[in-house]
N, C-alpha and C positions, 0 to 999 in steps of 0.2 A: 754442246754449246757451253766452252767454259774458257773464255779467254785469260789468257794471264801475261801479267808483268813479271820480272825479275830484276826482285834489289839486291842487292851486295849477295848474288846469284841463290836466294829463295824465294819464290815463285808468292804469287800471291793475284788472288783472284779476281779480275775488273770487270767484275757483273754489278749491277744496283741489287737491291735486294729483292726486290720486285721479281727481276728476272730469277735472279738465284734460289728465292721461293717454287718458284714455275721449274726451274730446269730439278729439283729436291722433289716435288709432284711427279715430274717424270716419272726421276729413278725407283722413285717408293711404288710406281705402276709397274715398271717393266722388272722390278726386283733386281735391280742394280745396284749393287752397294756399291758406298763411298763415305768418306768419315770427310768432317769439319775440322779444323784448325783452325786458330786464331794466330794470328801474324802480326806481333807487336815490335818496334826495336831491342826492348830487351831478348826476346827468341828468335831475332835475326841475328844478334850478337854471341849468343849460345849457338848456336847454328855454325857459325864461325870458324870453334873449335873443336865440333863435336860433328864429324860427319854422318855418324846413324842416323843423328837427330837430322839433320838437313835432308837427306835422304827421304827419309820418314814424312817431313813436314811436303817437300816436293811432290810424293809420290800419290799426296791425299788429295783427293776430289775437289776439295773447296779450301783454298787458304783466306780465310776472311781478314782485310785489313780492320785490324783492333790497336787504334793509339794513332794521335795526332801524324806520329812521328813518319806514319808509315805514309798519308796521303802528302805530307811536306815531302819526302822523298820521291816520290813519285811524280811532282809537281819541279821539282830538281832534274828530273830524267827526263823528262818528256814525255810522262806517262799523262794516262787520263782518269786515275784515279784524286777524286774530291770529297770524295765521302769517306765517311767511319762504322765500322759495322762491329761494336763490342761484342765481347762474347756470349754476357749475359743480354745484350737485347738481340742477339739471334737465337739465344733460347727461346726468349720471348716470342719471337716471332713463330718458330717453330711450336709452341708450344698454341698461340693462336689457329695456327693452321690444323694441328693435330685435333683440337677441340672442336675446328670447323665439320671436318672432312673423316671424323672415328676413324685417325691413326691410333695407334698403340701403344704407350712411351712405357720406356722403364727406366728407372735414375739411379746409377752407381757412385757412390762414392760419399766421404765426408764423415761427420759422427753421426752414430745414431738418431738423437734426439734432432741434428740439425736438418740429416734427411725427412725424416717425419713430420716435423714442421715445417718445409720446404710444399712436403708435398700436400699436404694439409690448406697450405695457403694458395697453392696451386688448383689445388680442387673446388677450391672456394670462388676463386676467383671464375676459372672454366668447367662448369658444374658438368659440361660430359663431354668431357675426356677420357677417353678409355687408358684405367691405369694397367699398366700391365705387371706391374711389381718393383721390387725395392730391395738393394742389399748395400749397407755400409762400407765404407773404402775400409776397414780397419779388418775383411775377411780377407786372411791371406792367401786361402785354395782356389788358385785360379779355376782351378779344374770347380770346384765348388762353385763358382761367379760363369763361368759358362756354361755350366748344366742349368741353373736357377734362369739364367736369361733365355737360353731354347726351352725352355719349360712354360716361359710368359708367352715368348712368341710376338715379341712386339715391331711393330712398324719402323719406330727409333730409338737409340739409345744415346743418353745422357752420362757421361763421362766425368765426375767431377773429380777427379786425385792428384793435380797438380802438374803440373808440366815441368820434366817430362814424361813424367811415371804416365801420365792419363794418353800420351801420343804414342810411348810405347806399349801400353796395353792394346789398344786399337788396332796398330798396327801388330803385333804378335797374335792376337786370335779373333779377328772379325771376319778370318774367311772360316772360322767354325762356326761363326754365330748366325742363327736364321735371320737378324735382323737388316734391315736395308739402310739405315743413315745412324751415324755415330757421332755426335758433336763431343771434343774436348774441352768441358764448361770452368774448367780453373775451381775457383771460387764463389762459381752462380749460386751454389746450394745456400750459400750464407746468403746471399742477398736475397734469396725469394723465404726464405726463414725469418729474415727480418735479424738477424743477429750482426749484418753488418748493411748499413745504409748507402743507397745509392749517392752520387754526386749528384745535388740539384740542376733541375732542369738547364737555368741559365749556365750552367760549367758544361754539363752537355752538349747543350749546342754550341757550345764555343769550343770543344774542342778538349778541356781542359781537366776532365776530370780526373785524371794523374796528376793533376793540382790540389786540387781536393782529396785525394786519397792521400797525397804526403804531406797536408796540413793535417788531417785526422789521424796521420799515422807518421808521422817523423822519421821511421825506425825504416822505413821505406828510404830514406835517402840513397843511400848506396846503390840499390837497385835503381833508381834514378839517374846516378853517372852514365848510365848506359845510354842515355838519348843523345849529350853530346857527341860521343867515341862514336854512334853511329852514323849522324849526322856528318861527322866528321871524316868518313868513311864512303858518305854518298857521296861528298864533294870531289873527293876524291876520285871515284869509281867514276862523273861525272868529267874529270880534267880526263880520264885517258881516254873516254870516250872522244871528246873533241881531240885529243891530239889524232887519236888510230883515223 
């Protein structure tokens, strides 16, 4: 059960979350792996010119629509995606579930101190949760990073190294790794650490918090060009569908 759309041809997945939680229960029963992605306009637009990465993001289980940009396009297509599923509030959500139901997590990636305090406020919050362990983005020995994860032995793994370094790992060694679900979390580790603040509720529900992230952070703009050119791109992909 994993329906999916394809924008400017990378796939992205039109479950609610609800369901998408339920069909994640599955696989973590039946030991089915599958990794997470997040699906925003700027990694549709990398996607573009970089075919491993489209390949990659295609091939993974769950491509979660993350950014306004991706349910307006879809909305432009004739898709029936309306919602927004960030990255870090499908952590969230996994991370609810895992505390419900004694999953196993383990969280890769980020500084030191950030992961620790990540996981610190994590624990705090979902007092049992079974941790299963922890190692910094900053260990180079792959081989290192998948001995240390079959060692913990955990239910899911948390992937925080950027994209696309964190979709290439994934995909390069999770059929070595005992674990069953692998989310690509970007930059979650800062925000459950508290070193970088979420967008206020009200920009949340609006849709907007890539509004708020480039008033807090300016230096973001260029990265930002990217919502038009995609945009721009669906209109497009939109006129030759009415002409074909």
């Amino acid at each position: 059960m994993n329906l999916k759309e394809k924008i400017l041809g990378v796939n992205v997945t039109a479950l609610p979350i609800e369901t998408l939680l339920q069909d994640i229960d599955r696989r973590i029963h039946d030991r089915d792996q599958g990794r997470i992605v997040a699906i925003n306009p700027e990694k549709i637009m990398m996607a573009q010119k970089d075919e491993q990465l489209a390949r990659l993001l295609n091939d993974s289980a769950y491509q979660i629509p993350d950014g306004v940009g991706v349910s307006i396009a879809s909305k432009i297509l004739k898709g029936s995606i309306r919602w927004r599923i960030t990255g870090v509030g499908m952590m969230e959500k996994l991370l609810q579930q895992a505390n419900e139901k004694q999953y196993r997590v383990f969280f890769y990636g980020a500084k030191e101190e950030t992961v620790v305090k990540a996981i610190s406020n994590i624990t705090q919050k979902y007092p049992a949760l079974q941790l299963a362990g922890y190692i910094n983005g900053y260990e180079k020995n792959n081989e290192l990073v998948v001995d240390r994860i079959n060692q913990a032995k955990p239910d899911i793994v948390f992937v925080a190294l950027g994209s696309p370094r964190q979709e290439l790992f994934m995909e390069k060694h999770m059929h070595r790794l005992s674990a069953t679900i692998f989310q690509g979390v970007g930059g979650s580790f800062d925000v459950f650490s508290g070193n970088v603040k979420r967008a206020p509720a009200l920009f949340r529900k609006l849709g907007l918090e890539w509004l708020y992230r480039l008033l807090s952070q300016p230096s973001r703009f260029k990265r930002q060009l990217a919502l038009p050119q995609f945009l721009l791109l669906v209109l497009k992909q939109k006129s030759k569908r009415a002409v074909s």
